[in-house]
Each structure stands twice: as structure tokens, then as C-alpha cells.
BAKELO-429745 format. One record per residue (C-alpha): residue number from 1; x, y, z. Coordinates in nm, 2 decimals, always signed. Example, Ala and Ser with C-alpha at 12.3 -4.5 7.8 and 13.67 -1.06 7.14 Angstrom:
REM residues 2
REC	1	+1.23	-0.45	+0.78
REC	2	+1.37	-0.11	+0.71
This chain:
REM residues 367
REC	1	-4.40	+1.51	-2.08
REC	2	-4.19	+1.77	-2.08
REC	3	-3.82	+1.64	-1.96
REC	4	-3.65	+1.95	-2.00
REC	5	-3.54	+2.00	-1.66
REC	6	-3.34	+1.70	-1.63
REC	7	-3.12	+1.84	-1.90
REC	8	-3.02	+2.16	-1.79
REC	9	-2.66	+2.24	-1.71
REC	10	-2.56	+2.23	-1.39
REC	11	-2.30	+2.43	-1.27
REC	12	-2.18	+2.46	-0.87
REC	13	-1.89	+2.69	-0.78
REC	14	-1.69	+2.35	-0.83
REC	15	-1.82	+2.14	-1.10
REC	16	-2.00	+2.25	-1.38
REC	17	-2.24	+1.89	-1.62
REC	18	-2.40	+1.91	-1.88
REC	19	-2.74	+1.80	-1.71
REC	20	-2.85	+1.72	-1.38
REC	21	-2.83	+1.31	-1.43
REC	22	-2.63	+1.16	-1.24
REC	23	-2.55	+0.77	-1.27
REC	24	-2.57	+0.63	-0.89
REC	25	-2.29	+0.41	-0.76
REC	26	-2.37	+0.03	-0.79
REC	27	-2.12	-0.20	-0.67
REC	28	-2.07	-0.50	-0.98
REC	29	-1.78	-0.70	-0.87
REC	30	-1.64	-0.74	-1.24
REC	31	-1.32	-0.62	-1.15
REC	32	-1.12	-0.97	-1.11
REC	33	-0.77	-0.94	-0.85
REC	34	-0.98	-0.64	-0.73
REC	35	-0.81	-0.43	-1.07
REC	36	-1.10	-0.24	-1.33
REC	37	-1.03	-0.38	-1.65
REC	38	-1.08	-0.30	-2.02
REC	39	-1.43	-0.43	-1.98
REC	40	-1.49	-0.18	-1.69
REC	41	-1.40	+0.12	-1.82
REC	42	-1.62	+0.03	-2.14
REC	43	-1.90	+0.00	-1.93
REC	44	-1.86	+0.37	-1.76
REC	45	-1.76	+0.51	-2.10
REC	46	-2.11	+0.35	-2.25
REC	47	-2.31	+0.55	-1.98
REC	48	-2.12	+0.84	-2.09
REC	49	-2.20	+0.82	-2.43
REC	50	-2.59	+0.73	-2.38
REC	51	-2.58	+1.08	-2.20
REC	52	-2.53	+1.07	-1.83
REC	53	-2.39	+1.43	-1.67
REC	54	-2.20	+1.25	-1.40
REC	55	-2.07	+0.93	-1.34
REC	56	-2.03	+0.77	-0.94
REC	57	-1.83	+0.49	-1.00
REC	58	-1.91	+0.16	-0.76
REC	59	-1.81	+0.16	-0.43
REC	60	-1.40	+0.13	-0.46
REC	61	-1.19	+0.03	-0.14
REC	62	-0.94	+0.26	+0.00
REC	63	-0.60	+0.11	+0.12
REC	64	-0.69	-0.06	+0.43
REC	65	-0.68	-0.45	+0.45
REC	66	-1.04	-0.48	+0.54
REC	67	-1.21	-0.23	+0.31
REC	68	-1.38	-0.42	+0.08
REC	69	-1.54	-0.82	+0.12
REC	70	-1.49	-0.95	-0.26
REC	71	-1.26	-1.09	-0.47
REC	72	-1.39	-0.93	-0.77
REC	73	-1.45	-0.59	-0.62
REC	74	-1.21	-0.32	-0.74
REC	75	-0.99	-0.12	-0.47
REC	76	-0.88	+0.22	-0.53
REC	77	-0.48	+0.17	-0.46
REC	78	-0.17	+0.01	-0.57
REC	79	+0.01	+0.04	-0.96
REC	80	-0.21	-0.17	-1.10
REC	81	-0.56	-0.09	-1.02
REC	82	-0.49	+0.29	-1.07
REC	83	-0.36	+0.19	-1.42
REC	84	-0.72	+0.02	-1.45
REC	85	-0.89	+0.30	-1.33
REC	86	-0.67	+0.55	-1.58
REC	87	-0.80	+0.40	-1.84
REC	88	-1.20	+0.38	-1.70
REC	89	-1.13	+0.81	-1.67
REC	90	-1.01	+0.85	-1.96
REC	91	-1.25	+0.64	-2.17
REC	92	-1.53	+0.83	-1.97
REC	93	-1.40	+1.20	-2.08
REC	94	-1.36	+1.06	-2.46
REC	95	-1.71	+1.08	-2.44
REC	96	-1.80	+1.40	-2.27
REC	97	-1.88	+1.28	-1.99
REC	98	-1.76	+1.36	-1.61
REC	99	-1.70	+1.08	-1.30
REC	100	-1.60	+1.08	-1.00
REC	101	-1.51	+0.76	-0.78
REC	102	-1.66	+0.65	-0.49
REC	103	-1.44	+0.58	-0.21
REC	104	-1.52	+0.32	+0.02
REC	105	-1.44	+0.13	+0.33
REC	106	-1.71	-0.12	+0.41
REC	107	-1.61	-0.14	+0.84
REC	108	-1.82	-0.38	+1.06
REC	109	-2.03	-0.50	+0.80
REC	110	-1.72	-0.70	+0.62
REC	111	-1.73	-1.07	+0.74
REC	112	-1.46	-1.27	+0.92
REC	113	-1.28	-1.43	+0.64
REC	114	-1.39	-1.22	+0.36
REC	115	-1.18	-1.19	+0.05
REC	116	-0.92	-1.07	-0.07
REC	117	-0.79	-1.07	+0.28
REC	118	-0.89	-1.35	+0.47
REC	119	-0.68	-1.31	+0.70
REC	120	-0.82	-0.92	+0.83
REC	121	-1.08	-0.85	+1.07
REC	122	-1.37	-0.66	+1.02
REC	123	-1.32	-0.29	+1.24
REC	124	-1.50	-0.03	+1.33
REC	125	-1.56	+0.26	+1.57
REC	126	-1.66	+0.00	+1.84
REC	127	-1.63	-0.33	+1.75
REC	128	-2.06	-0.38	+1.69
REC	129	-2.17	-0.49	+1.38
REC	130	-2.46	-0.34	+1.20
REC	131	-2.71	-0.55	+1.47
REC	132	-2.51	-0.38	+1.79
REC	133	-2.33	-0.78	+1.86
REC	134	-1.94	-0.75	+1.95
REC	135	-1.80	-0.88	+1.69
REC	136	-1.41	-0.70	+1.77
REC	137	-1.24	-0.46	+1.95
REC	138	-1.27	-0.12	+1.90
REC	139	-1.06	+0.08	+1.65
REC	140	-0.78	+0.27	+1.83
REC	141	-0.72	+0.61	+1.77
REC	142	-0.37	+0.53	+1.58
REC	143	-0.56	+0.30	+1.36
REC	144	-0.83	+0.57	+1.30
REC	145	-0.54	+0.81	+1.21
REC	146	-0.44	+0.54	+0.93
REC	147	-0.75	+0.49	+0.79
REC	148	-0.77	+0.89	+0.75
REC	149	-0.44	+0.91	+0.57
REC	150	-0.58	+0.65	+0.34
REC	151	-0.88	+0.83	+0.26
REC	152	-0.70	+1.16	+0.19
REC	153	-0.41	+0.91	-0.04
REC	154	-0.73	+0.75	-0.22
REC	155	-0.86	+1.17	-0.30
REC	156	-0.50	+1.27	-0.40
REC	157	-0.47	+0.97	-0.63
REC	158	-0.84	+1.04	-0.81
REC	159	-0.70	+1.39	-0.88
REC	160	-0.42	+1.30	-1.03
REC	161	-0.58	+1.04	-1.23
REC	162	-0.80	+1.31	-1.36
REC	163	-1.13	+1.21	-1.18
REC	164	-1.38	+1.54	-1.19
REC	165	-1.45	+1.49	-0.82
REC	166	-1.47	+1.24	-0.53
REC	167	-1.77	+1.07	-0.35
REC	168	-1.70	+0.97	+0.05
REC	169	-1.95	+0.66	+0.09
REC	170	-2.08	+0.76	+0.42
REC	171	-2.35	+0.60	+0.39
REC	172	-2.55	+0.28	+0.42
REC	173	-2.40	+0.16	+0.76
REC	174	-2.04	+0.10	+0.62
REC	175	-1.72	+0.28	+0.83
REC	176	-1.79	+0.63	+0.83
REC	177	-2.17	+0.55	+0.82
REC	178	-2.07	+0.32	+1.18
REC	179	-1.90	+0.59	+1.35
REC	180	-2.21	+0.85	+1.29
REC	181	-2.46	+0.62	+1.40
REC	182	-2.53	+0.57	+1.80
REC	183	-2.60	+0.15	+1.74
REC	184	-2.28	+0.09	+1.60
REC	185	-2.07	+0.38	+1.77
REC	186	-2.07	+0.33	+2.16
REC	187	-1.72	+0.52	+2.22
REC	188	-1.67	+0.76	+2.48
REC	189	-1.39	+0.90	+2.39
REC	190	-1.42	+1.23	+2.13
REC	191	-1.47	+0.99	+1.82
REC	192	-1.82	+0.91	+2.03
REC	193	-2.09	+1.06	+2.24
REC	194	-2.32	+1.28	+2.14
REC	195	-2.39	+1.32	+1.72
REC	196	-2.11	+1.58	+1.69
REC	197	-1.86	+1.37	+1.84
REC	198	-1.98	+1.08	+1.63
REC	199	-1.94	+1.30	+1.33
REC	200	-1.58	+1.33	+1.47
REC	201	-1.44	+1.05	+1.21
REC	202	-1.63	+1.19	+0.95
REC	203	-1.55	+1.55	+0.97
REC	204	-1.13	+1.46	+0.99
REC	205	-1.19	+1.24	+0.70
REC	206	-1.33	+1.50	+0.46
REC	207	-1.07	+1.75	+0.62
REC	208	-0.82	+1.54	+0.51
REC	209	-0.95	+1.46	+0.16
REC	210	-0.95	+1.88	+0.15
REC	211	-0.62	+1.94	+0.22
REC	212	-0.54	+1.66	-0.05
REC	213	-0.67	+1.77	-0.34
REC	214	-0.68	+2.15	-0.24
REC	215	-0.95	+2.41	-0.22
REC	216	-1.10	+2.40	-0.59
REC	217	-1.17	+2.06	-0.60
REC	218	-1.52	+1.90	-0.55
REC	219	-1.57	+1.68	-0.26
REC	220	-1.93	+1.48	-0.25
REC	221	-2.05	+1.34	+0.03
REC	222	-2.31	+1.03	+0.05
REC	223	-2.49	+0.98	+0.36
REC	224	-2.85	+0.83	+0.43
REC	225	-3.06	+0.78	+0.77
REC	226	-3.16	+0.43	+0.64
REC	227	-2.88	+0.14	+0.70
REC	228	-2.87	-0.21	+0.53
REC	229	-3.11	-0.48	+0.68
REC	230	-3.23	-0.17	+0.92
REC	231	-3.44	+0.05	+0.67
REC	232	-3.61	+0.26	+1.00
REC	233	-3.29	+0.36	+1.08
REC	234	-3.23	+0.74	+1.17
REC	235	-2.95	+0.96	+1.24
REC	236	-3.14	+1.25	+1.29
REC	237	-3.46	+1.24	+1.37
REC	238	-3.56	+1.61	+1.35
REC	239	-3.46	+1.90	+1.08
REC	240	-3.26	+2.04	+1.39
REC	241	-3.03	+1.73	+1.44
REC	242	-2.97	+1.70	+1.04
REC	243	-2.87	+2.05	+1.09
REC	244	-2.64	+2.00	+1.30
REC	245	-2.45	+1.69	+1.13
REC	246	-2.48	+1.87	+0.80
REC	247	-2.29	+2.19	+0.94
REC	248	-2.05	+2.01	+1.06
REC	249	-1.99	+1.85	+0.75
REC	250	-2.00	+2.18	+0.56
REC	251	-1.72	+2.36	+0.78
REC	252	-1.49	+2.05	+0.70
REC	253	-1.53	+2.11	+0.31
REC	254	-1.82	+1.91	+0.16
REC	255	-1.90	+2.10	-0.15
REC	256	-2.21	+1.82	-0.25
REC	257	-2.48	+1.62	-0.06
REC	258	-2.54	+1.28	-0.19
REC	259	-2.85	+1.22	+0.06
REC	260	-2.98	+0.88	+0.01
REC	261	-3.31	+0.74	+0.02
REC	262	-3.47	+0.42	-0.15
REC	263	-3.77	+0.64	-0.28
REC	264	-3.69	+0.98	-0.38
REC	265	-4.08	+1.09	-0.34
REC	266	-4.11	+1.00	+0.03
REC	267	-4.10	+1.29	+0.26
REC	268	-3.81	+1.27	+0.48
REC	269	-3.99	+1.48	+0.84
REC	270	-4.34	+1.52	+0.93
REC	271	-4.53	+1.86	+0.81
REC	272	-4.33	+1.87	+0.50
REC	273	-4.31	+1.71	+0.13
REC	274	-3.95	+1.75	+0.13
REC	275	-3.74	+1.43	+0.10
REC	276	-3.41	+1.42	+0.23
REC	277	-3.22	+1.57	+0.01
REC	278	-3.46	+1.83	-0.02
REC	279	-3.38	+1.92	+0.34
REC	280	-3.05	+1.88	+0.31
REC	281	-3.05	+2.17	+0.08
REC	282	-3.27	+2.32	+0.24
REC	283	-3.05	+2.33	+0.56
REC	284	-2.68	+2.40	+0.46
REC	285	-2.74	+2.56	+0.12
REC	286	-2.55	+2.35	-0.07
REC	287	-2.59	+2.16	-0.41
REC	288	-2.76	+1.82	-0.34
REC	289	-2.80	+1.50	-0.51
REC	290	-3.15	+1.30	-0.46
REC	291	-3.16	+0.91	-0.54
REC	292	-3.44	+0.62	-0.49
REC	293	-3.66	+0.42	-0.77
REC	294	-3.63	+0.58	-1.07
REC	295	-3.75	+0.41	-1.34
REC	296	-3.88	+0.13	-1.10
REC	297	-4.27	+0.14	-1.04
REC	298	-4.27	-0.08	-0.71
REC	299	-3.98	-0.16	-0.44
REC	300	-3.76	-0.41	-0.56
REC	301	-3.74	-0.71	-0.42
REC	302	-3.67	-1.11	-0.50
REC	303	-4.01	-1.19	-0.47
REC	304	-4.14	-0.94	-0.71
REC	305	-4.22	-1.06	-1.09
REC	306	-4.02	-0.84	-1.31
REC	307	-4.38	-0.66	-1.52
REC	308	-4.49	-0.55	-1.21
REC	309	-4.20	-0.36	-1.09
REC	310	-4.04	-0.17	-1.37
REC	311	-4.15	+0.12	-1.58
REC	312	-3.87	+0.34	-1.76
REC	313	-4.01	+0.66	-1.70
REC	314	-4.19	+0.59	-1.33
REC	315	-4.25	+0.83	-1.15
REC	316	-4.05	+1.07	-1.37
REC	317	-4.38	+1.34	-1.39
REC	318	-4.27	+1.38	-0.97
REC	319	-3.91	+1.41	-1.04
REC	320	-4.00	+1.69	-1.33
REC	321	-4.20	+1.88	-1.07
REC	322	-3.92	+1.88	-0.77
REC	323	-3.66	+1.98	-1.02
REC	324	-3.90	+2.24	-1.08
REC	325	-3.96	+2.35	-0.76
REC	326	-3.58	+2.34	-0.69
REC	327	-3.56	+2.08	-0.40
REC	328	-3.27	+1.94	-0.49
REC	329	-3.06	+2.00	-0.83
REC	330	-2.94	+1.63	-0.89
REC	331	-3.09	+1.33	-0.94
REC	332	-2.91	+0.97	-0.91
REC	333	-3.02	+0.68	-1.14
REC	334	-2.88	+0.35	-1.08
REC	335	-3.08	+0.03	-1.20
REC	336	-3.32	+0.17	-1.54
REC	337	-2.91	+0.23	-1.62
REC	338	-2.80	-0.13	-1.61
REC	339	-3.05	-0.26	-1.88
REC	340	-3.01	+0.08	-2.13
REC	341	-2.69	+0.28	-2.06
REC	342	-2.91	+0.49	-2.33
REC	343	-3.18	+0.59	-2.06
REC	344	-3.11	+0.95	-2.04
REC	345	-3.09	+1.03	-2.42
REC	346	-3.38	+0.84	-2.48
REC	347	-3.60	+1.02	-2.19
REC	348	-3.44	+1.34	-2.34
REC	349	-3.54	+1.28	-2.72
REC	350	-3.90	+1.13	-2.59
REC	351	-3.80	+0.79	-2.68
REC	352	-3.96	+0.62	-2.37
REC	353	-4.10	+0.33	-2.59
REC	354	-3.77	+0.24	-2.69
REC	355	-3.62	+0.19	-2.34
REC	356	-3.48	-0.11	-2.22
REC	357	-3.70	-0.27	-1.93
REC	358	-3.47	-0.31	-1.58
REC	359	-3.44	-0.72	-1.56
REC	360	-3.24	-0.89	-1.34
REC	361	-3.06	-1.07	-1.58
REC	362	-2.83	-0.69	-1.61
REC	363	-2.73	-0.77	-1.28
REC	364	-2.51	-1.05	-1.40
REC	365	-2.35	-0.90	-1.68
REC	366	-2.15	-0.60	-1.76
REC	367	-2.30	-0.42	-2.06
């Protein structure tokens, strides 16, 4: 197989890797008191070294109290876990490599007493959780204008850190996900309504982020149709609605599309083989990143046994042929890099025989 194409340079106007893997962003929770350690940034500088182009660190939490439900989850604020994540950046460029972090605030699908902060309530645009129940009162428009300052703090602090880039988690039905979507956003002022008011929180938030880190600096932005526990989920549901959202997004600064799916070989809108990401490039122009299964043969789930789901170079021959075709330029890897932080070397050199299988024991340690 000829795995060429994975290993080309990218280069944007913004950010130029040394090939077109990307290492997805998979939330861990080794980070104990919420602060990266030494273990942590080992762990990103390993992926580095086994030849990833770009690192997307887990989901970290901005400062708000509610952004993140763990304990062990790391936040992306205060002396202490900036000094964590320092040291993650740093071990990460030793090796060549480039990362960005991804910022995160988890809304309405936090839990009433949820660590670290038991004591803070879930919010969200209205108050729904991901199943459309009231579970609080909507977010005022003061409250919003806080949670955009700490979005645009959490971009001015990766910068001076010495992150490549950032990645807005907008995806997945957490906060910015919750105002875009019409179940969990039933506001009627202009944060709601139609889908461009909707985008309304998303749009000020990557403004914001832009006028942080300044003109030159790459902004990356994660969406998906499909939400957690509601994978028919849809925020457009025609090329001419993504078309709109995506503009929208584009005129506030987004310089990268992170456009989630769970299979990166499913077409995304009827007539077409494109997936999403494919239209996403397709409709704004821009540089996007594809994500779903690689290096999994069959959906994973608890039930599945662990030979009958996993194959380190599955459906690779289809990923070859839309890097080929130019659908999208990036492609996001996440599990087959838990079990061999090696995977992209070894798919480069032809070394597929040598690749760690994906178990599920590599979800409970930090190698």
C-alpha cells in the first residue's frame, strides 16, 4: 500500500506539519488536582516522537467553575496547571512535533455535583440538558460575556505558553456545541432563534479568541452534527444550512475545520461520497481535518470482543484515496494511538505487522 500521502507536509497560510496526521483529542483524566504532570507531558512528547504532525491535546477546561466534571481532568488556568502544561509543550517541540490544546467547556452535559466543584451548576444557553429536560436556568447575557473572556484568556495563555495553535471544542453537544443546536438552545433572544443566531455564542467566542492571539495565529475549530447519546443528531441538514454556519464561522476567524464524525468513510448528504469534512471544505474553502475509526475495523462498543474490532491499518486503502482526491487535507487518529504511540512511523516505514493492536486495557493507563 502506498502510504505516501499521509506523510506529505502540510502547510496552511498559518501552520505549516510535517505530515497530514493529526493525533485526535481524547480526554484521559490522568491529570490529578486537575494539573498535567510529568507523566502527561511524556505521554504527548511519545506521540511526538512515534511521528504524529499535530498534537490536540484532551479536552482542557477553560476558567469557569463548571467546565469540566472530573477530578482528574486537567483545566487550562491558574499558576499551576499552566506550569504543567509548559512543560507538556515543551517536551512535545523537543521532539519535532506541533500541538495545540483543546479548549473546553463541557455546559449542560456536566452533572449536579460533579467534581472539582461540587458546589457549581451545570449552565447552558437554556437550561436543557442534552435530552431537552430543564435542568437550570438559562445563562444570562452577563454570564455569557464571562464565559467569552475566559475563552479568549485560555487562547492568550496557549500562545504564550508556546502552543502552535488552539482547538475550540464545539462539538459533541458540550457549551458551544448547546448553543448551536435547536434541542438544547430554545432562547429568543439574539444568542437564539434561527441557526445564525444560535451560532451567535459561537461566532463571539472565536472573535474573541482572534483578537487574543492576533491575526497570524491558527484557530481550529471542532464541530460535528452527531451529539453524545443522540448519534442522528443534525445541525444542518442540507449542504445549504452547513453553509451558512460554516460562513459564519469563517468571517469570525476560524482558520481550520475539525468536522467530526465517528466514521470518516460515511457520506455526510445524500447524492454525494463526501463526508463531512469533505463538505466542509468543500463549502468555505478552508483547510479541514477528518476524524472516525481509523485503525478500528467495526464500531466500538462494550459488547464487542476486542479480535473482531481492531485492525491497525483498517480502512487505511479509503483514507489513501480521499487524501488523494483532496477531500479533506487532515486526518485525526485517536484510539490505534493509545496502544502504539508509534502508529504513524510504523504505517510510514510499512511496518503494519509490528503495530500494537487497540485493547482496552490502553484506556486505563498512560503510556
Amino acid at each position: 500500500m502506498n502510504t505516501a500521502p499521509l506523510f506529505q507536509p502540510f502547510h496552511s497560510d498559518k501552520l505549516k506539519l510535517d505530515n497530514r496526521v493529526v493525533m485526535a483529542p481524547m480526554t484521559r483524566g490522568f491529570s490529578p488536582g486537575n494539573v498535567p504532570g510529568d507523566d502527561v507531558a511524556q505521554y504527548y512528547r511519545r506521540r511526538a516522537a512515534g511521528g504524529v504532525g499535530l498534537i490536540v491535546t484532551e479536552g482542557t477546561g477553560i476558567d469557569h467553575p463548571a467546565s469540566i466534571s472530573g477530578a482528574t481532568i486537567p483545566v487550562f488556568h491558574g499558576e499551576e496547571a499552566l506550569a504543567g502544561w509548559k512543560k507538556v509543550v515543551d517536551a512535545v517541540h523537543a521532539e519535532g512535533g506541533k500541538i495545540a490544546p483543546q479548549l473546553w467547556h463541557v455546559g449542560m452535559a456536566r452533572k449536579v455535583g460533579d467534581e472539582p466543584n461540587v458546589d457549581a451548576q451545570p449552565v447552558g444557553p437554556s437550561g436543557l440538558d442534552l435530552k431537552g429536560e430543564k435542568i437550570g436556568e438559562p445563562l444570562t447575557e452577563s454570564e455569557i460575556a464571562d464565559l467569552i473572556q475566559a475563552y479568549a484568556q485560555a487562547a492568550s495563555d496557549a500562545k504564550k505558553l508556546g502552543f502552535d495553535a488552539i482547538e475550540l471544542h464545539g462539538a459533541h453537544g458540550y457549551l458551544i456545541d448547546q448553543f448551536l443546536w435547536e434541542r438544547t438552545n430554545q432562547r429568543t433572544d439574539r444568542y437564539g432563534g434561527d441557526l445564525a443566531g444560535r451560532a451567535t455564542f459561537a461566532v463571539e467566542v472565536v472573535r474573541a479568541c482572534r483578537a487574543a492571539v492576533g491575526e497570524d495565529y491558527p484557530i481550529i475549530f471542532r464541530y460535528s452534527q452527531w451529539k453524545m447519546y443522540d448519534y442522528e443528531a443534525r445541525l444542518a441538514q442540507t449542504p445549504e444550512e452547513l453553509e451558512q454556519l460554516l460562513g459564519l464561522l469563517v468571517d469570525a476567524g476560524v482558520d481550520i475545520f475539525h468536522a467530526s464524525t465517528r466514521r470518516f468513510w460515511e457520506p455526510e448528504f445524500e447524492g454525494s461520497e463526501l463526508n463531512l469534512a469533505g463538505w466542509t471544505q468543500k463549502l468555505t474553502g478552508k483547510p479541514t481535518i477528518s476524524v472516525g475509526s481509523v485503525g478500528l475495523q467495526a464500531e466500538f462498543t462494550p459488547g464487542a470482543r476486542q479480535t473482531e474490532e481492531t485492525d491497525p491499518t483498517a480502512h487505511l486503502e479509503e483514507l489513501i484515496h480521499k487524501l488523494e482526491q483532496n477531500e479533506f487535507d487532515l486526518i485525526a487518529v485517536g484510539r490505534a494511538l493509545l496502544s502504539d504511540p508509534e502508529w504513524p512511523n510504523k504505517v510510514r516505514d510499512q511496518r503494519s505487522d509490528d503495530i500494537q493492536m487497540f485493547s482496552r486495557e490502553a484506556l486505563q493507563t498512560l503510556v
